[in-house]
N, C-alpha and C positions, 0 to 999 in steps of 0.2 A: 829721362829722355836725353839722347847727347844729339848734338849737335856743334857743328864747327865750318866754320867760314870757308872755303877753299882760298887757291891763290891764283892770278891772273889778273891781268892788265884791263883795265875797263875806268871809262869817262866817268869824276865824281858824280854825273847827275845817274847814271845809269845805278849808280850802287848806292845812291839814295832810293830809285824808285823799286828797287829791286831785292832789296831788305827783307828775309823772310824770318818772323819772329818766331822762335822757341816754343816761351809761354806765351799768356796772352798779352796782347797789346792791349791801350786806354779803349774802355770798353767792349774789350772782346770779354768772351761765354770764359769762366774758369775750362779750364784745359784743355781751348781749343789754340787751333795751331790758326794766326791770323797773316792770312796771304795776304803781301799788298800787288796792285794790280799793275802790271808792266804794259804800256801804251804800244802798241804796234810798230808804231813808226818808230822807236828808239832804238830796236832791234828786228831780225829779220831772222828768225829760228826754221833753220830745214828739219824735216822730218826727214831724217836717214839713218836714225840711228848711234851717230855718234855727237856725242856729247862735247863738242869741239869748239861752239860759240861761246863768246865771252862770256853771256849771261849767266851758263849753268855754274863758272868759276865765281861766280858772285852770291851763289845762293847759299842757306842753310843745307846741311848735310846731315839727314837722320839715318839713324842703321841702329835702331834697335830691332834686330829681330830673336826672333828664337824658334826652335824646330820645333812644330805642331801638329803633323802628320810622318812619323808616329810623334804623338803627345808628350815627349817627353820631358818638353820645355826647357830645353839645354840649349848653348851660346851654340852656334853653328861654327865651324873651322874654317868658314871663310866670309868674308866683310862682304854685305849689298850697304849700297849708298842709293840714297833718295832724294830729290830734288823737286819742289815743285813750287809751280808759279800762274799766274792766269792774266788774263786778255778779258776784252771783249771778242774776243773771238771764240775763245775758249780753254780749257783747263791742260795746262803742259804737264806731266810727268816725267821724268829722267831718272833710268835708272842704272847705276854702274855698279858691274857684278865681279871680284876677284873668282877666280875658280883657275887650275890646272888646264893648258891650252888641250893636253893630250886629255884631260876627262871630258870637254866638250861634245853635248850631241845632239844634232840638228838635220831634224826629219821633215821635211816637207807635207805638207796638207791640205786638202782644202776647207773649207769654215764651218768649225765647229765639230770633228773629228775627232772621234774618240774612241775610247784611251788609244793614246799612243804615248809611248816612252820615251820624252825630249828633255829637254832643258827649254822652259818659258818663266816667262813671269805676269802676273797678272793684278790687276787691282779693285776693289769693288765702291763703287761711290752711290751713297745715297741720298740722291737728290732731294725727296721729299728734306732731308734735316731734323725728320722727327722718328727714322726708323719705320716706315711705311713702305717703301718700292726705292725701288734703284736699279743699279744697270753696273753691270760688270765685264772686264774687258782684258782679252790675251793675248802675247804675242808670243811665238815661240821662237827660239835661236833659226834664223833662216829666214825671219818673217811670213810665217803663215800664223793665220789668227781665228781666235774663237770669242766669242760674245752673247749677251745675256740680257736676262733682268732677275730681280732677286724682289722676291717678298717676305715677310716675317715671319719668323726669324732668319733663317737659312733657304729658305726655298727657291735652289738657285735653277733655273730653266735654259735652256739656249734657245729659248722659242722667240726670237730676236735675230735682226741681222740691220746694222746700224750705219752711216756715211761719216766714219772715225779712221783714223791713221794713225800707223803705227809702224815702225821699223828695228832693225838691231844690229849690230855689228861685233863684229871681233876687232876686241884691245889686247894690248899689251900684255896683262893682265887679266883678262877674262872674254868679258862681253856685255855690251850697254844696251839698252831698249831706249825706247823714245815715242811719247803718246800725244797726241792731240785730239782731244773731243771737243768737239764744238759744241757749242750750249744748244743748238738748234736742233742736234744729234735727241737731245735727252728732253725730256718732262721733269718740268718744276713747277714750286708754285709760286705765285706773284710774291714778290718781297720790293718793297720801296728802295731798301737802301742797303739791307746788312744784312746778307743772307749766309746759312750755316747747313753745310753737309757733312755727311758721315766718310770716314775714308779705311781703308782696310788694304794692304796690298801683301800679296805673297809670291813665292819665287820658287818654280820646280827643279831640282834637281835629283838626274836621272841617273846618274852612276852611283848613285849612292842611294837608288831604290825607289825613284822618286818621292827622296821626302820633299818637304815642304816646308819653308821658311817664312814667317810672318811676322808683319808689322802692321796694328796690334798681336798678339801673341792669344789667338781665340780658334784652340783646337777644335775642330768637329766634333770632337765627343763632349764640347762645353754647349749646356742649352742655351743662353745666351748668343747673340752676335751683332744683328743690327743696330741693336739698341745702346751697342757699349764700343761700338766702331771709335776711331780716332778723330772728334770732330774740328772741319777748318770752317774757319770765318773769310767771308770774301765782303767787298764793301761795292755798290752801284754795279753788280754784274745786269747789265739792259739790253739783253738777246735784239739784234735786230730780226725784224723779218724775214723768216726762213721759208724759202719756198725749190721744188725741186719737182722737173717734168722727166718723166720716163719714157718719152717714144718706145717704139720697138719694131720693128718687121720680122716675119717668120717664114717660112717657107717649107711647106710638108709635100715629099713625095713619098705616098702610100704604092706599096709594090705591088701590095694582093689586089687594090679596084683601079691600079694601073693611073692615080688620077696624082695630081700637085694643089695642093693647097696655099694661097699667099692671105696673109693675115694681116693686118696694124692694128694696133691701138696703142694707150698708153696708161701712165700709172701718175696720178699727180700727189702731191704732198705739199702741204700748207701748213704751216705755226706761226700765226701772225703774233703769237705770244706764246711766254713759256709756259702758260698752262693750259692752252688749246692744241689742239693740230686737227686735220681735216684730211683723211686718202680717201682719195676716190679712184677709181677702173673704170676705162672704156675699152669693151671688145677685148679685155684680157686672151692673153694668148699661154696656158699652164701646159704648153706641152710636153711632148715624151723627150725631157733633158734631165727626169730622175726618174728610177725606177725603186717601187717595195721591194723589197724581202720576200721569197718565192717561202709561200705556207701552204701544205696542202691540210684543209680544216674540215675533214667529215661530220663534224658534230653539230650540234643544233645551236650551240652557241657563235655567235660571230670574231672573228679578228678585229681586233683595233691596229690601224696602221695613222700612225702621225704626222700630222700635217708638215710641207715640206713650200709650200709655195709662201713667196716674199709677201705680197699682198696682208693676207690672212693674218702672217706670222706677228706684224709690224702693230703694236699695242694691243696684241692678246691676253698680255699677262691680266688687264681690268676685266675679263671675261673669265678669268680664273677662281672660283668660286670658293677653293677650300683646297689643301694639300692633296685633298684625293682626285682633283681634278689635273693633276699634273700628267703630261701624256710622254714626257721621258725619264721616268726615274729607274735612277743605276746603282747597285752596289747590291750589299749583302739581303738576304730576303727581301728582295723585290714585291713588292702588295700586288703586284700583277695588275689587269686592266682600272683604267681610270675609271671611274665617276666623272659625268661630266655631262651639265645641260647644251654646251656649245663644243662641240666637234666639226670643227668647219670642212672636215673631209665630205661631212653630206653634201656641200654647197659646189655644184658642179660635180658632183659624183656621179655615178651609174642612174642610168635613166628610171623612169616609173614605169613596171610594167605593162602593157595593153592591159584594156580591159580585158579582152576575150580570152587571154594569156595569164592571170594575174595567180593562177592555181598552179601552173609548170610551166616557169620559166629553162626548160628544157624545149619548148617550140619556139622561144623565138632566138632569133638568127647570134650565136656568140659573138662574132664583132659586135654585134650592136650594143648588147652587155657590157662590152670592155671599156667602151668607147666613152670617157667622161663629156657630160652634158656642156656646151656652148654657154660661159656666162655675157649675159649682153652688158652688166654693166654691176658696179656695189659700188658703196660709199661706206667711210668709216669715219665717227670724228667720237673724240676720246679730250677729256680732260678735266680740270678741277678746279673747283669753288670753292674756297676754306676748308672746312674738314670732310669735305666730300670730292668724291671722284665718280665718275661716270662715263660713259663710253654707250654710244647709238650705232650701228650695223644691217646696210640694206643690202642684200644682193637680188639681180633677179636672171634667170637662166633664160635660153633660148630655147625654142622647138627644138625637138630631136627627132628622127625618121628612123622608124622600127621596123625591121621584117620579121614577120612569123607567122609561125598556122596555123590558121581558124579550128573552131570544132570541126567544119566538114573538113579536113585537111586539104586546105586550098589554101595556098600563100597566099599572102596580105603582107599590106606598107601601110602604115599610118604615119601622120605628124603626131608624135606627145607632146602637147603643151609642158612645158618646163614651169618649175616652182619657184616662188616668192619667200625670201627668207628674210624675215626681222629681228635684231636680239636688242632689248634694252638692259643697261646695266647701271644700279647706281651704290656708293658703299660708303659709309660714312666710319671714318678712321679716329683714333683717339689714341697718343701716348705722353706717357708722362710717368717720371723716377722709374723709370726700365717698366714699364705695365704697359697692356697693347690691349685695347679693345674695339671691336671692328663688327660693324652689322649692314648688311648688303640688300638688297633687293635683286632678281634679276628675271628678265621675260623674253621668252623666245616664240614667234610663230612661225609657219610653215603653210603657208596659203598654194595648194596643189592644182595643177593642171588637169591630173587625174586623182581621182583616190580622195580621200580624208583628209579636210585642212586640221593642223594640232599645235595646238597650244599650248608653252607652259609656264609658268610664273613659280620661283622661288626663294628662300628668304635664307643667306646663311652669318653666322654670328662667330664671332672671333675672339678667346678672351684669354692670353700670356701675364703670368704673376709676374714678379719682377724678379728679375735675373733667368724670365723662362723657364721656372726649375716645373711649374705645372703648363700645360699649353692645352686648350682646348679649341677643337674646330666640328665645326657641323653644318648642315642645311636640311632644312624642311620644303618639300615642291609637290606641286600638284600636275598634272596633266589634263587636258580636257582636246578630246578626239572626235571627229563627227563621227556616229557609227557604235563606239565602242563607250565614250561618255567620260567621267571626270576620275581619277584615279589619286591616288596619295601615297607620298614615302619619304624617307626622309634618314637621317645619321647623324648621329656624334662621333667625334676621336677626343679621349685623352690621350696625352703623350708627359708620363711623369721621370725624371732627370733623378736618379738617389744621388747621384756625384757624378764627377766627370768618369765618360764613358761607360757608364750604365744608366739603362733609361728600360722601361716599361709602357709599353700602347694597350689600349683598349679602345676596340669601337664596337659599337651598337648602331644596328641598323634595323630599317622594317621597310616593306615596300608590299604595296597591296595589289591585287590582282589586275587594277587598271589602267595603274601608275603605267605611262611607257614615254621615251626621252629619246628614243632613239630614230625620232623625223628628224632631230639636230642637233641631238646630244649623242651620250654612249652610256647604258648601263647592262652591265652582260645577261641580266634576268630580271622578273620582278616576281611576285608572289612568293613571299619569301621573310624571315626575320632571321637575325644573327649577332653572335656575339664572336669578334676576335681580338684574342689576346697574345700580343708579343713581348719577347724582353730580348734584349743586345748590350754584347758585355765588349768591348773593345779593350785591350791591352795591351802596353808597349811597353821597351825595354826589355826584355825578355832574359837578356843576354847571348841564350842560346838562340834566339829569335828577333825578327825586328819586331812581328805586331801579330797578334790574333784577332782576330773578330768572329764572334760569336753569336747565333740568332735560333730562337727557336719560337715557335709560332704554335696557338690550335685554333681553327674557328670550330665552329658549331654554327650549323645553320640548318633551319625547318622550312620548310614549304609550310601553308596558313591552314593545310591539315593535321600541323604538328608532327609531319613524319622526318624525321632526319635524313637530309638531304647532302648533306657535307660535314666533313669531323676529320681529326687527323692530330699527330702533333708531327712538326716537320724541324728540321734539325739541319741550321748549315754552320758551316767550319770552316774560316780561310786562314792559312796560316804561312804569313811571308818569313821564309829564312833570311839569315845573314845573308848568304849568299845569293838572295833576290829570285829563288826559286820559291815558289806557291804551290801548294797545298791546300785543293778543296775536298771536304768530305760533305756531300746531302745524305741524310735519311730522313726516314716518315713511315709512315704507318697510320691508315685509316680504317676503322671499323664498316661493317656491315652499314650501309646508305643504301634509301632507296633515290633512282635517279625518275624524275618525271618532265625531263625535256627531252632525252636521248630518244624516246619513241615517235618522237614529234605528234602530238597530241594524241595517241594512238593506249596509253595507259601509262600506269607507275609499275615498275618494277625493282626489285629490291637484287643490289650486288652485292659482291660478297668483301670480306676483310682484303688487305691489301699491304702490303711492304716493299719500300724501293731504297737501295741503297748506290750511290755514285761515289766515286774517287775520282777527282781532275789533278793532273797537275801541270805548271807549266814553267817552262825556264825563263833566265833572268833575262826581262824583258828590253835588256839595254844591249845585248848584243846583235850580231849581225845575223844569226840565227835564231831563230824563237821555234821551240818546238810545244804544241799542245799533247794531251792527252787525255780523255775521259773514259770511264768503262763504268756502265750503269746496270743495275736491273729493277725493274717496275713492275709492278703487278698488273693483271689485266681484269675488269670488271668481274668475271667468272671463274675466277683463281688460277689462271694460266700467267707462268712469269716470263717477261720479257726481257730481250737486253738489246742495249743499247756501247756502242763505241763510237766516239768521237777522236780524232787522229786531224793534225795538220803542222802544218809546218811554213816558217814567213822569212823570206829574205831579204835584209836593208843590204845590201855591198855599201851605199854611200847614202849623202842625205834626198839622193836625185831620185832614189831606184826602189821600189818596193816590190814584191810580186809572193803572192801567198797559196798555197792549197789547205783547203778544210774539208774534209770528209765525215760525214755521218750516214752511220749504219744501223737499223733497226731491223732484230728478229723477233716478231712477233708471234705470241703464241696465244692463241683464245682473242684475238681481235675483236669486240663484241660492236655491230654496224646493225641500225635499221635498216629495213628493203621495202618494203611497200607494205601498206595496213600495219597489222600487230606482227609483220615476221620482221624475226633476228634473225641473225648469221654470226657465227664467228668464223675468221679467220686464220690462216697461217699464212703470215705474209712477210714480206721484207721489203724493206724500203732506203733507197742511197739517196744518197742528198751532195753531190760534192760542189765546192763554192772557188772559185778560180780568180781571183784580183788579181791586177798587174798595173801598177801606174808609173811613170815619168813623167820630171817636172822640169822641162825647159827653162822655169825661173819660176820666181814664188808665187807668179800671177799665170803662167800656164801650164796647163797639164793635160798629158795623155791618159787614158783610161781605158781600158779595157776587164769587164766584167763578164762571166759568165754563171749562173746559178740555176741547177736545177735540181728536182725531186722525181724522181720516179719510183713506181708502186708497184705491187707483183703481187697478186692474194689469191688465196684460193682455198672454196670453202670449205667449214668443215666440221661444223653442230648445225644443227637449225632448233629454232625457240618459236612462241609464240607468248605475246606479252598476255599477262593474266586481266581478267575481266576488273579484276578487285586489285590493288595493291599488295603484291607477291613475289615470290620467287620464277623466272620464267620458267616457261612450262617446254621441256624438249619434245620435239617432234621429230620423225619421219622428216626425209627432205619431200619438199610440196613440189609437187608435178609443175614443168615449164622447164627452159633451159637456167644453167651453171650460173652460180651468182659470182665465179668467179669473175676477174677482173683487174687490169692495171689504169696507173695513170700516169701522166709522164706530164708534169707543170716546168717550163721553161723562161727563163730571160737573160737575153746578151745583151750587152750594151757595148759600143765602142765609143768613145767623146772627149774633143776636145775643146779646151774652157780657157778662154783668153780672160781673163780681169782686169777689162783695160783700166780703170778706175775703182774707188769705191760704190759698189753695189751697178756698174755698169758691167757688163760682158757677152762677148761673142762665146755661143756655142755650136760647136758643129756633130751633130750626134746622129749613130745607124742604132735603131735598136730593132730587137726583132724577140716574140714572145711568143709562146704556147702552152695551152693549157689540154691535153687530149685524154681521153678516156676510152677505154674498150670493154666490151660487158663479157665478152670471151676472151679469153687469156693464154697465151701458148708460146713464151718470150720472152728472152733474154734481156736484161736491162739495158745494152745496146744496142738493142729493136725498139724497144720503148725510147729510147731516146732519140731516136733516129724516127720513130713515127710523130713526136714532135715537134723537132725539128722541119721535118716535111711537110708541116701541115701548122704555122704560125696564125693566132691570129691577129697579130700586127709585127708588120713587117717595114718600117719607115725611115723613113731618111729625113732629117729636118736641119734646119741651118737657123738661127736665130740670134737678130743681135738686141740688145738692150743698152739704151746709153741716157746716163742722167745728165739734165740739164738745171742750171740754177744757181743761185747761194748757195 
């Protein structure tokens, strides 16, 4: 470890209290770094960035880092310096970065945006002190920032957004960051007098590929991390009373029922200690100031879209129940949709059907569908008692007014009572010489207005050898539903490490015919067992290459008739050059499945073999141009092959100005679609997708926006099936008497918005957005007809203005 004193002019008491010790000080933990604590009033530290007050000349200077992404653990060619100190106020970081003025690159963002190819730096602190949870924190060159929480080992999330500051500037020399977290920001646990966290920080730079620099030196492809972070000792850190009120006012003018809506409430937050806190909502106002990802999803399985509102976001990680419950994860073979008993997108989601309605939600009126349910009010309070943690979650929704048409086709309004949502959570934690063991409880009900109240309660267990090198995670849960009755399922993951950068997964799973989770969780099926096995080979130094990464995956999974429902082995390949240009290759190939939800409850029928092969590649991401490209082909259920191209292209000129196009192209051949009872159809269809971004950023806290996304659909038919009585191959038919199943769809969303940040976690929005989803059962049209007939025919079309301003400590 080196360290070395700076130089500068500073009062002897100040460089007495200011003294940051190497190794450990009398009493400190062996190889922890022991902060002493700098009193408020001695000094007066701006956050701006530059590293210019006497104190930072007064402090220890550590700079061991070394490059870990890619792994190669070599001395980096240019010096980061580190500084750190703490308050009662809260924890200082200072970081001074050498680097080439002309390699400098500083992209503007808003929080928590990703990937983009900048230059930041970032640091991970784990408050528990025993490798349990923590919270991790970004700034990038320019001051835009991104933030977190992390659980064991690595499980880092941005499902977080925290009232921390952070700044950067251009030196001499490079470029400095500057952090202030306030103890009130984070979750700890009681400690009397001498408490001790975990500390990890790294440094991206971008012209050179965005590698990655760290201090400690614990590559990604090492299983180990929280447990072997660099721990500091702090002595009487006594959070005062933290409390913080969120007014808001909103303002909706809806253009389609010609009306304006004014809204208040607010958002309170309380931590009268550092192991408590307490949010609660009144009259929450989650309006249209963010839009999903336009998916058009014919299948009988559902989308998962990720929760996005502050509220919810803010101590979710204790609801987090096992790795598979994470609802952003990124990079090379992605496990695709979560696992998960708590999905807070149910809460204030799309209304409960009518009764009279509850068979085809095709009569009742689309706005009403759209339209997210009124929450009247939730509370959250989260925190921990010695080796346990827990977290309690009440929300409850308001009436909604529904129009649709009865069996005699006469329109009707009703009020739907809105639903009742409870989650209990509790987890009891254990580490010790790098071992992690962890056993949880957790209980969710859904008490309905209309429909089925469901219940579920379940139990998951956590157990890491030391050094991580075996990890195991699972949960066992039940369901119990009025109507349908009490259901079972459950999972394990090994995740075993042979060295760094190579590791092997297994999971085993089973879920039975009654099991369902998805009144407040998310699970994409049940009636079902499985086994999936993956392995990932990461390599770096290449010479000719900076890094490969390599994945290949099979599951095997049966429905509870033992008929093979899913198999395949899939094969991805990313490989960055020198020259910062990537190289993806996917392939797969899946055997003969029979599918038994595509018919929606109508029979099982059996598909055939399947092969898809894709090439992506894209340029080096640090320029002012970014060019994508993908060209794929996939197989279609009934041996019809498809292809797919993907095309776009991103313009930065400077760090102010972004504006991108992305185009996707689907030709479809053999489209296999239910239509009513046991009839199939396949199609020959095509499908565009282009994605339009364009932002400017006034300064790091405002930004212009403008988004356009849409899909449109063009089919037309062209076999007809009929699903077999018995589990089979389908049966082709004659086309059955009635009109053309062709048809297109044209799914839309604009948004235009601008975002003042007057504060942390305060801001004005001022946002037009305007949406369409339309369909035609006759077809005769050009894809800018389909576009233009959803454009013509939105259904929401609104104008909102919105401010939010924290008040408080």
């Amino acid at each position: 470890m080196n360290w070395r004193p700076g130089s500068g002019g500073a009062s002897a008491c100040v460089i007495v209290v200011l003294i940051m010790m190497a190794g450990p000080a009398a009493g400190a933990a062996p190889g922890a770094l022991a902060l002493v604590e700098l009193e408020r009033h001695d000094v007066d530290v701006r956050v701006d960035g530059r590293l210019d007050e006497a104190v930072w000349s007064r402090l220890a200077v550590f700079d061991e880092f070394y490059i870990t992404e890619p792994d190669t653990l070599q001395k980096p060619p240019y010096a980061t310096r580190v500084r750190i100190f703490y308050s009662q106020r809260g924890l200082h970081v200072g970081v001074d970065m050498d680097q080439p003025a002309e390699t400098l690159i500083s992209r503007l963002s808003g929080r928590d945006v990703f990937p983009l190819s900048r230059d930041g730096v970032s640091f991970t602190l784990d408050t528990s002190g025993t490798g349990r949870y923590g919270y991790w924190f970004n700034v990038f060159l320019g001051n835009s920032i991104s933030d977190g929480t992390i659980l064991p080992e690595r499980q880092y999330s941005s499902d977080w957004d925290g009232p921390w500051r952070a700044a950067t500037a251009v030196t001499d020399s490079g470029w400095s960051a500057e952090f202030l977290i306030p103890w009130g920001t984070v979750a700890m646990p009681q400690s009397p007098q001498e408490r001790r966290m975990g500390f990890y920080i790294s440094r991206a730079v971008a012209h050179r590929g965005d590698e990655r620099w760290a201090w400690p030196a614990l590559p990604p492809t090492r299983p180990e991390f929280m447990s072997v972070m660099q721990p500091l000792q702090m002595e009487g850190i006594s959070p005062r009373q933290q409390y913080n009120f969120y007014p808001y006012v909103s303002v909706t003018q809806d253009q389609i029922d010609d009306r304006t809506d004014i809204k208040t409430g607010a958002d309170l937050f309380w931590r009268p200690s550092s192991n408590f806190q307490l949010n609660a909502t009144l009259n929450p106002d989650f309006g249209a100031v963010e839009s999903d990802e336009v998916i058009i999803n014919l299948s009988a399985t559902e989308t998962f879209f990720p929760e996005k509102r502050l509220f919810f976001l803010e101590g979710q990680q204790i609801f987090n129940a096992t790795p598979r419950s994470d609802t952003r994860s990124r990079g090379v073979g992605r496990a695709g949709s979560p696992y998960t008993m708590v999905n807070t997108r149910r809460i204030g989601g799309r209304p409960e059907l009518p009764e009279g309605a509850d068979d085809d939600e095709d009569r009742v009126n689309d706005r009403d569908l759209i339209q997210p349910v009124d929450l009247l009010g939730a509370a959250k309070v989260t925190g921990q008692i010695g080796a346990f943690r827990y977290g309690v979650l009440g929300a409850f929704e308001d009436d909604a007014s529904l129009r649709y048409v009865d069996d005699a086709f006469v329109d009707q309004q009703v009020q739907q009572s809105g639903n009742d949502y409870g989650i209990a959570r509790l987890l009891w934690e254990s580490s010790s010489n790098g071992r992690y063991k962890g056993i949880g409880f957790l209980s969710t009900a859904v008490v309905k207005g209309v429909g089925e109240d469901a219940f579920a309660q379940g139990v998951d267990w956590h157990y890491y050898t030391r050094n991580a090198k075996l990890k195991m995670d699972g949960q066992a849960f039940t369901s119990d539903i009025d109507g349908i009755g009490r259901g079972y399922g459950g999972y394990t993951d090994f995740d075993y490490s042979h060295r760094q950068g190579v590791s092997t997964r297994v999971g085993l799973e089973y879920l039975d015919s009654r099991i369902e989770l998805n009144d407040l969780g998310y699970l994409e099926r049940n009636s079902e067992y499985q086994v999936r096995v993956s392995h990932q080979r990461t390599t770096s130094d290449l010479g000719w290459a900076k890094e490969n990464q390599f994945d290949v995956r099979g599951p095997l999974q049966w429905n509870l008739d033992d008929r093979l429902v899913r198999a395949g082995v899939f094969l991805t390949n990313v490989l960055t050059l020198n020259s910062l240009h990537r190289i993806k290759v996917l392939a797969s190939y899946s055997p003969k499945v029979y599918d038994d939800l595509n018919s929606f409850d109508n029979g099982i029928y059996r598909t055939e073999d399947k092969a898809g092969l894709n090439v992506g590649f894209e340029t080096d991401p640090t320029q002012a141009f970014i060019f994508v490209a993908d060209l794929g082909t996939f197989g279609e259920d009934l041996g019809g092959q498809s292809l797919e191209l993907t095309a776009g292209v991103e313009w930065r000129p400077n760090d102010r100005f972004s504006m991108g196009l992305k185009v996707n192209y689907k030709d479809r051949d053999g489209w296999l679609l239910h239509q009513e009872d046991r009839n199939m159809t396949t199609f020959q269809a095509q499908q565009l997708g282009p994605l339009l971004d364009s932002e400017y950023w006034i300064s790091a806290k405002q930004q212009l926006r403008i988004s356009l996304q849409w899909v449109g659909i063009k089919a037309r038919e062209d076999e007809f099936y009929l699903v077999p009585t018995s589990p089979d191959d389908l049966i082709e038919v004659a086309k059955p008497p009635g009109p053309t199943d062709d048809f297109s769809v044209s799914r839309l969303s604009f948004q235009a918005r601008y975002r003042w940040e007057i504060a942390p976690l305060s801001d004005l929005f001022i946002v037009y957005t305007r949406q369409a989803s339309k369909s035609n059962r006759l077809m005769d049209q050009d894809f800018d007809d389909i576009f233009q007939d959803g454009w013509d025919n939105p259904l929401a079309d609104m104008f909102v203005v919105k401010l939010r301003y924290r008040l408080g400590s």
